[in-house]
C-alpha positions as CSV (number, residue, x, y, z in Angstrom):
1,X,128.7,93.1,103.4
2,X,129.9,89.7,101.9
3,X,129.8,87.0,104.5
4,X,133.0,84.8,104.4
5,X,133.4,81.2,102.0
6,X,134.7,79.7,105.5
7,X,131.5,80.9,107.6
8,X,129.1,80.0,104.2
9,X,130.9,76.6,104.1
10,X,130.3,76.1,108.1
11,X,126.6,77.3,108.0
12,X,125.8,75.7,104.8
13,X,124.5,71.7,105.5
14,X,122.2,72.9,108.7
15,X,120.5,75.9,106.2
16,X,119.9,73.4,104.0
17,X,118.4,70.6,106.1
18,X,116.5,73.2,108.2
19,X,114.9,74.7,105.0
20,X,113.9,71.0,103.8
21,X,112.3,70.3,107.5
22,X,109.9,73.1,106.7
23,X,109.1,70.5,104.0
24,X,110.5,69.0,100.6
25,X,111.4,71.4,97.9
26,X,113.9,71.7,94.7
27,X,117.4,73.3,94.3
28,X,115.9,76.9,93.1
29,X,113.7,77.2,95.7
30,X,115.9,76.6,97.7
31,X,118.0,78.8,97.1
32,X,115.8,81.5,96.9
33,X,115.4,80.4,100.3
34,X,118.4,81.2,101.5
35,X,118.6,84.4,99.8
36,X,115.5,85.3,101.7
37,X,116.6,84.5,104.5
38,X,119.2,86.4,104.9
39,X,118.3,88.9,103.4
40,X,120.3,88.8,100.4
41,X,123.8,88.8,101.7
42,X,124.0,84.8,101.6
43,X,124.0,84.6,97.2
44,X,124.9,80.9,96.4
45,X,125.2,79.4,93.3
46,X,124.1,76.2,91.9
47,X,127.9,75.0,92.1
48,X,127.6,75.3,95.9
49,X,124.1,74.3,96.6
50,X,124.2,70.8,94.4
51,X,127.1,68.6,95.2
52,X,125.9,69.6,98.8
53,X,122.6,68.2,98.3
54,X,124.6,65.3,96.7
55,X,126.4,64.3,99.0
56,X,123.6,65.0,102.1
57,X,121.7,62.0,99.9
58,X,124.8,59.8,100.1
59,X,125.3,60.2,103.6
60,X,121.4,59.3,104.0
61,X,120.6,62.5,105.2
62,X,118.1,63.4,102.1
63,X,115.7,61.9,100.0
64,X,115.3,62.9,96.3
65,X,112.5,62.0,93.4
66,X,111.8,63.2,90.4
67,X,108.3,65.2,89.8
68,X,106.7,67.1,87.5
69,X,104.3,69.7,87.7
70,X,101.7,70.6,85.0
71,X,102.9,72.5,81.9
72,X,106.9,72.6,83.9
73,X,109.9,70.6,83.0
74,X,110.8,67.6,85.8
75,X,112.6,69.1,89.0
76,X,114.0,66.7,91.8
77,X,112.5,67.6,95.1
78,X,114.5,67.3,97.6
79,X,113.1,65.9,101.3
80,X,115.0,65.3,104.7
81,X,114.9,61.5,105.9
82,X,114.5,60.6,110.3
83,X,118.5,60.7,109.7
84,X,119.0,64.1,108.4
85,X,116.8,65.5,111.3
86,X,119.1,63.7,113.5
87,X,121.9,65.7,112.2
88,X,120.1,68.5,111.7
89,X,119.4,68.5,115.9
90,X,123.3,67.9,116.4
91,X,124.0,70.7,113.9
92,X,121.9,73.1,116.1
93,X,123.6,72.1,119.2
94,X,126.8,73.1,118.0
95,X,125.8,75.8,116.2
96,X,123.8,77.0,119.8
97,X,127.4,76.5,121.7
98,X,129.4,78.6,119.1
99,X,126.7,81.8,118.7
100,X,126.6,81.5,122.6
101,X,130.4,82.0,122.9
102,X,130.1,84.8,120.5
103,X,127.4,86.5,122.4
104,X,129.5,86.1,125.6
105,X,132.3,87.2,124.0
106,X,130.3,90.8,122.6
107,X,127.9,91.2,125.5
108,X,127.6,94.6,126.4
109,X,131.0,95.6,124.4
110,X,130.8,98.6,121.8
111,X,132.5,97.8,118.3
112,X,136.4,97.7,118.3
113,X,137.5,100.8,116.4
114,X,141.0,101.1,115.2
115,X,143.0,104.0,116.4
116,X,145.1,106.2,114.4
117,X,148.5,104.5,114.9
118,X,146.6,101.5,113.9
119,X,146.0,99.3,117.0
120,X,143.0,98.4,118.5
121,X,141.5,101.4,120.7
């Protein structure tokens, strides 16, 4: 299964700022992250992930610094600031509303199936 641009798009600043409230952490771990998480149908590329974590630091939202680790090239960690757990709070709200519309909305109900003149069964 391939999950959607549009719903990667929608879910993508509150994965990333709830992965950085488990603590600071680098674009490939990150990632990896995500790829854990869901259990390897998310697969995001740098191209995605980065001006993301851009622009989350523009909007104050992130905190980045350079560090380096022992026998490693520099990486920029990447920590969430009092703001970006603000937003990550409001992002959860509105993410609890729509995945509670969607549960009412498939409670109890079996998968559509398509009948064989094509319409919904």
């Amino acid at each position: 299964m391939k999950v959607t641009k549009d719903l990667v798009a929608a879910s993508a600043t509150p994965m990333v700022l709830g992965i950085l409230a488990e603590g600071e952490s680098y674009g490939y771990a990150i990632l990896r992250r995500i790829n854990e998480l869901s259990g390897g149908e998310l697969e995001w590329t740098e191209g995605l992930l980065y001006p993301l974590l851009h622009r989350l630091e523009r909007l104050g939202h992130l905190e980045s610094s350079w560090q380096s680790v022992a026998g490693e090239r520099k990486r920029k960690y990447y920590r969430v600031t009092d703001r970006g757990l603000a937003e990550l709070a409001e992002q959860r709200r509105q993410w609890d509303t729509v995945v509670g519309a969607l549960r009412e909305l498939w409670h109890d109900r079996t998968p559509l199936a398509v009948n064989g003149l094509g319409g919904l069964a």
